[in-house]
C-alpha positions as CSV (number, residue, x, y, z in Angstrom):
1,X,-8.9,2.6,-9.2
2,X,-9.6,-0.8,-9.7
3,X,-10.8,-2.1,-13.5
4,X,-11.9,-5.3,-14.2
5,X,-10.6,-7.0,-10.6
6,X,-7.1,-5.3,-11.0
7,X,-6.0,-2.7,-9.4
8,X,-5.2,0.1,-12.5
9,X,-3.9,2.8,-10.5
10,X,-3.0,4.1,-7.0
11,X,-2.9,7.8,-5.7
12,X,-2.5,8.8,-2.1
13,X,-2.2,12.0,0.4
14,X,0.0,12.1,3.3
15,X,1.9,14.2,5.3
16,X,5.0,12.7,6.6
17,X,8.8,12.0,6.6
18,X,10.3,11.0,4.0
19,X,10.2,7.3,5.2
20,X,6.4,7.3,5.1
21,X,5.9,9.3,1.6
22,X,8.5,6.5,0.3
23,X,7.0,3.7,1.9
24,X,3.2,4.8,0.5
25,X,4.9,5.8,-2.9
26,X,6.7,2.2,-3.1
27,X,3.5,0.3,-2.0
28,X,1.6,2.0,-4.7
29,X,4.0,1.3,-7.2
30,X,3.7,-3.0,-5.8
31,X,-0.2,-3.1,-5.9
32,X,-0.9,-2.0,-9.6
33,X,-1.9,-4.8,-11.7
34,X,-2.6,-6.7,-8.8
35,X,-6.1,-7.8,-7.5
36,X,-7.4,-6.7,-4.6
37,X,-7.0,-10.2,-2.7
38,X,-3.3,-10.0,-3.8
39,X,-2.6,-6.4,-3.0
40,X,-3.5,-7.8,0.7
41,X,-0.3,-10.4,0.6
42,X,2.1,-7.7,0.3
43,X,3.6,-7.3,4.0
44,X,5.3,-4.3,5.6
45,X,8.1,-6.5,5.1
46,X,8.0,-6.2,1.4
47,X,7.9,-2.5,1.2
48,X,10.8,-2.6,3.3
49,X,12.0,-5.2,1.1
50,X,11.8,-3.1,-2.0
51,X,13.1,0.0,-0.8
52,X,16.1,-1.9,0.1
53,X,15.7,-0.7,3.7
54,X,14.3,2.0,6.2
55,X,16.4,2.6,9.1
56,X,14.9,1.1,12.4
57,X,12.9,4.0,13.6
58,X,11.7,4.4,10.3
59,X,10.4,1.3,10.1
60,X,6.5,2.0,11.6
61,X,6.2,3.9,8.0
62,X,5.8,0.9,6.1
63,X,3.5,-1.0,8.8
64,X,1.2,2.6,8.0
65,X,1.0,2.6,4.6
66,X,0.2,-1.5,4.9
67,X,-2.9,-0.3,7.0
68,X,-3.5,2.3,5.0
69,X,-3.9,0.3,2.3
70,X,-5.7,-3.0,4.4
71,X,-8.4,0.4,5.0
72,X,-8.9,1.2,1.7
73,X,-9.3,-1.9,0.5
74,X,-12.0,-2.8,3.0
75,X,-13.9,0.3,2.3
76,X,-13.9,-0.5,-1.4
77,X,-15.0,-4.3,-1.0
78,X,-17.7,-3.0,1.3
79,X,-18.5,-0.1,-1.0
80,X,-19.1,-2.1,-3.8
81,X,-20.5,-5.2,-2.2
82,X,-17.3,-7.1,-3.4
């Protein structure tokens, strides 16, 4: 949900591990407040980051919820003729 530029909330679906509901959970969690040109910066790396680590075959999960949210993003700026 974005308000005013900023992103104001975050919900998502998945079906997963563990790794990828905690990578999509954490990302959501980094993104709100943000705008949508800053929500872009974020990097695999910093969801990684933030849940202090993922163990090394884990760590394609955060790389998917990055796309996820490069996707959604794209669909709302093209959406809304952003």
């Amino acid at each position: 949900k974005v308000e005013k530029g900023r992103i104001v909330d975050c919900k998502f679906k998945t079906w997963g591990c563990a790794s990828a509901i905690s990578s999509m959970s954490m990302l959501s969690e980094m993104i709100k407040g943000k705008t949508l040109d800053e929500a872009l910066k974020i990097k695999p790396k910093d969801i990684t980051g933030n849940l202090e680590g993922l163990p090394p075959h884990k760590v394609h999960c955060s790389v998917l919820s990055f796309k996820a949210l490069r996707e959604a993003i794209e669909k709302y700026k093209e959406k809304n003729k952003f």
